[in-house]
N, C-alpha and C positions, 0 to 999 in steps of 0.2 A: 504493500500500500504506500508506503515511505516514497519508491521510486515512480510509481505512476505520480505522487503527489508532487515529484520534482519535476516527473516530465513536463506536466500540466504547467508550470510554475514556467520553467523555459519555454516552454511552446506561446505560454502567454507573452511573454516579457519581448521576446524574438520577435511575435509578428508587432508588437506596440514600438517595437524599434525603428522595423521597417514602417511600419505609418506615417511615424513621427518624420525620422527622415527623409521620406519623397514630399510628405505634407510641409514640413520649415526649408528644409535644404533644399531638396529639389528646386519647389514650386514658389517660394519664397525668397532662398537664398540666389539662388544661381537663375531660373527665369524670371524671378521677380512676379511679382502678384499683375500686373499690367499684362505681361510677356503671357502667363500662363492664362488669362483672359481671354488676351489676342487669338492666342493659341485654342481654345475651346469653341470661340467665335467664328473660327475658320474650319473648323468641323462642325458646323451647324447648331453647336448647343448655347443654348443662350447665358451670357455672361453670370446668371445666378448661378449656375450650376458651377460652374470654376471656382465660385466664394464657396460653393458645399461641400466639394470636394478638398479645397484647405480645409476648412474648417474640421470639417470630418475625420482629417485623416493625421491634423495636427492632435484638436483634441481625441481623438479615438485612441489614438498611439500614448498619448499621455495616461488615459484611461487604463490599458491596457497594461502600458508599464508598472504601473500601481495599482492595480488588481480591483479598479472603482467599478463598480456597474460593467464589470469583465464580461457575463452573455451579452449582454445590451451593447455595449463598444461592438463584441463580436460583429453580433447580429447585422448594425445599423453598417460595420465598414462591405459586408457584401455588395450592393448595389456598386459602391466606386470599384473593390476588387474586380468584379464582373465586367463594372463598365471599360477598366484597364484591358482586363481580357480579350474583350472583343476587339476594343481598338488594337491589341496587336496579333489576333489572327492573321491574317492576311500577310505576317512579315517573317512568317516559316516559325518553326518550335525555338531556335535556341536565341537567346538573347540577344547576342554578339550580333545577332543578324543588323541588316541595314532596318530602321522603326523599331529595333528591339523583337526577340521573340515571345511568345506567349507561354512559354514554362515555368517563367518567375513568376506572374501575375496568378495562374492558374495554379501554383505553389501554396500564396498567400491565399486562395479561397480554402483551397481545403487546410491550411492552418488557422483561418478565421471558422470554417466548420466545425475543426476540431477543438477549437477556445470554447466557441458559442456552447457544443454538446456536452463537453468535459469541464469547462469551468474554471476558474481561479488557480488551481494550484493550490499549495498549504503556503505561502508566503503572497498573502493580499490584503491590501483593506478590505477588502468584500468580506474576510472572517473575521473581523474584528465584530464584537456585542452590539455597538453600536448602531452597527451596518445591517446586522442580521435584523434587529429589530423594526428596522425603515421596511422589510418585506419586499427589497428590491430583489436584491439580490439572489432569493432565493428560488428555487425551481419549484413550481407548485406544488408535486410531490414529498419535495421540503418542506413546503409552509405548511401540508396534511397531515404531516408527521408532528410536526412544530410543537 
């Protein structure tokens, strides 16, 4: 149990790394919030959606690193995972490719899967009393038990 409870714990922490830094570094540091607008705008989606996807993927990653509302972070970063996904079908499976390939993005779905199903980890705020008592955190099953 110990070792699943660490896996959970890295699995967690890993993908709220990756969030964080495509959401500040990426999309903030290196295109800039404008550039990554531009940039969304020129594939058809309208300029809120580039502020959703920072937003999302800045705090989701923060979320995540810190074990806060861990299914929920999960859950909510699938739509931009996905949406990453599709945008880079089309540029073959491996990264390196020219547009990037679709094996990283498609990585982080089923490590945001495996967050959302699995949970926390034994090192989060989501198990601190506090937390447990707000009723977020827990899986309904949990709260029947409760």
């Amino acid at each position: 149990m110990l070792n699943q409870a660490f896996g959970m714990t890295i699995t967690r922490i890993a993908l709220g790394i990756v969030l964080f830094a495509h959401g500040y570094i990426l999309k903030v540091e290196t295109f800039t919030i404008g550039g990554t607008v531009g940039f969304f705008e020129s594939i058809g989606l309208p300029a809120i959606a580039a502020y959703l996807v920072i937003g999302g993927e800045i705090l989701g990653g923060i979320a995540l690193i810190l074990g806060a509302f861990t299914r929920l972070a999960a859950w909510l970063s699938l739509p931009i995972l996905l949406g990453a996904t599709w945008m880079h079908l089309g540029n073959n499976w491996v990264f390196s490719a020219e547009g990037g390939g679709w094996e990283f993005p498609i990585l982080l779905v089923a490590l945001a899967l495996a967050v959302g199903f699995g949970g926390a980890g034994k090192y989060a705020i989501d198990n601190l009393d506090w937390m447990k008592n707000l009723n977020l955190t827990q899986s309904t099953a949990q709260q029947a038990t409760a």
